[in-house]
N, C-alpha and C positions, 0 to 999 in steps of 0.2 A: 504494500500500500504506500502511494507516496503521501510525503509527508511535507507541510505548505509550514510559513513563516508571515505574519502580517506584513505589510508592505510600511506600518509605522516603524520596524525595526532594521527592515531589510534597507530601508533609504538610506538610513544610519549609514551603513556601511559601505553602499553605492557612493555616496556624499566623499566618505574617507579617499577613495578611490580616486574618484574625477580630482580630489584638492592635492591628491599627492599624483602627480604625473609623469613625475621623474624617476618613479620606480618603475623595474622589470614586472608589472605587472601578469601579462601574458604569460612566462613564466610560470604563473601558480596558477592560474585558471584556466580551465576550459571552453573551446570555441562557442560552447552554447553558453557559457556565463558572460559574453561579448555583449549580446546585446540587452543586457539590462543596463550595463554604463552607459549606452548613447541614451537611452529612451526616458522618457519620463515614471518617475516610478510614484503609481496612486498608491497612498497611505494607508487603503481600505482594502486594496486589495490581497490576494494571497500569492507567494513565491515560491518559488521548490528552496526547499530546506538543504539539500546537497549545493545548491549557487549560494546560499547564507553562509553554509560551514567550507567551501572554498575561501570564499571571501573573506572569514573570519580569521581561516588560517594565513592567507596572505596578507594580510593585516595585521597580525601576529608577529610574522615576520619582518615585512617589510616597514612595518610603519613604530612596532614596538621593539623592534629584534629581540622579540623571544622576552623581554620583560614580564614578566606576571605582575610585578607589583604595581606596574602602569594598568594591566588589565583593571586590577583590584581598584584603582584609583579613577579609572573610567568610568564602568560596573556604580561607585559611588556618587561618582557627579551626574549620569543618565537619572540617577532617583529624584534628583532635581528637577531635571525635564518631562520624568513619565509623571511626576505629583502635580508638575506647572499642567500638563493634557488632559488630568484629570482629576476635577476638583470634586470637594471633598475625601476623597485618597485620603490625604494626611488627615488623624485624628487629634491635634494638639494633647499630650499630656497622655494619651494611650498607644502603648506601640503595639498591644496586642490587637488592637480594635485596627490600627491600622494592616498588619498585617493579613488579617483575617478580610482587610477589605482589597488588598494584591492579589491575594488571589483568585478573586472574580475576574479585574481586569486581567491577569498574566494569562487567563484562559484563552483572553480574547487575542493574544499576540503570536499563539500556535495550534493546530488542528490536531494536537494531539497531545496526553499530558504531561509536563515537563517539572513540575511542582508538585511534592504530595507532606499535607504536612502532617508530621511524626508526631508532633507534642506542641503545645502552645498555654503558655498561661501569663499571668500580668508580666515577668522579668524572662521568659527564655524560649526561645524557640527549639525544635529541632525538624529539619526540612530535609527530606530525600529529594535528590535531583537526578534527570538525566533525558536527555537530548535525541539518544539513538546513534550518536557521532562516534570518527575515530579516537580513540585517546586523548588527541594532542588537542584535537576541538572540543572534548568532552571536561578538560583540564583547564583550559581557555574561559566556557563557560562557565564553569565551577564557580571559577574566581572572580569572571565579572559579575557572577548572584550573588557572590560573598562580599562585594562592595556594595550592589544593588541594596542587599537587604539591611547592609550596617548603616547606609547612607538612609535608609528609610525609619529605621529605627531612631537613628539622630535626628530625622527633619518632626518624626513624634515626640522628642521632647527626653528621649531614652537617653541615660547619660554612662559615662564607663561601658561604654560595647564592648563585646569581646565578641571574635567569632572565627572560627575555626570547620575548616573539615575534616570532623572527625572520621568519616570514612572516605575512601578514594577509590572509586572503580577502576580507573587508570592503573593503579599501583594494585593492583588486586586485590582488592576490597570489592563484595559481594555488591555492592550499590555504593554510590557518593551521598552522603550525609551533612549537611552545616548543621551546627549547634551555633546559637545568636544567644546571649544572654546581656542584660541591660539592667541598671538600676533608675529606678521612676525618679521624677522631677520631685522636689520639696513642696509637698501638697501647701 
């Protein structure tokens, strides 16, 4: 079955593309991931999920060389932009309220599920993740949900994050797991 990616996430990275020009592009991607760079890409619509996780990988490389901790730092500031697209998102002063309200939206960003959460209460999360990707794209992800979701916790008001993947599919671990825990604002 294939598997689609929103066109609000896939532009993201169409965007990275066309502004960095001077990389071997071609290189990492395939003839048929061509013509998404020239074309206009509607926000509503759906993309093959194989041209997102090229593209993520070439990006990856080309634009972060291989940094995770850029990923991780990206992943945080996108929580910025997906709370600016969708108001009420942030719940001020509750990160669990918020969290619990991501994941309605995060449904709507892929046709298939990529979020399942393990545990949730007022200070910690725990979230299984996973994509369907190879390794390096699956590790990629990972990291940019592990900023996603620290950055959403802080923009709820969560203070001392900590957040960590306690499991790693990549490194052999049965599934990829974050655990998020946060202590509440001074009522």
């Amino acid at each position: 079955m294939a598997r689609h990616v929103k066109g609000v996430l896939f532009v993201t990275y169409v965007r990275m593309v066309r502004g960095t020009k001077d990389r071997p592009w071609s290189a990492h991607l395939l003839p048929e991931d061509q013509p998404y760079l020239r074309q206009r890409i509607d926000e509503s619509a759906w993309y093959p999920m194989e041209t997102f996780e090229r593209l993520g990988l070439a990006i990856l490389k080309l634009v972060a060389n291989g940094n995770l901790t850029l990923v991780r730092s990206w992943g945080r500031l996108s929580a910025v932009d997906v709370s600016s697209s969708f108001e009420g998102l942030i719940v001020p002063g509750d990160p669990r309220e918020t969290l619990m309200r991501i994941q309605v939206v995060r449904r709507t960003f892929f046709d298939f599920e990529t979020i399942t959460v393990l545990e949730l209460d007022d200070t910690a999360a725990m979230l299984e993740m996973g994509y369907g990707m190879s390794p390096a794209a699956e590790e990629a992800a990972a990291m940019q949900a592990l900023g996603f979701f620290e950055g959403l916790v802080e923009l709820s008001d969560g203070r001392a994050t900590e957040a960590a993947l306690v499991e790693r599919a990549w490194a052999g671990d049965p599934r990829t797991v974050l655990r998020l825990a946060w202590d509440l604002p001074p009522a």
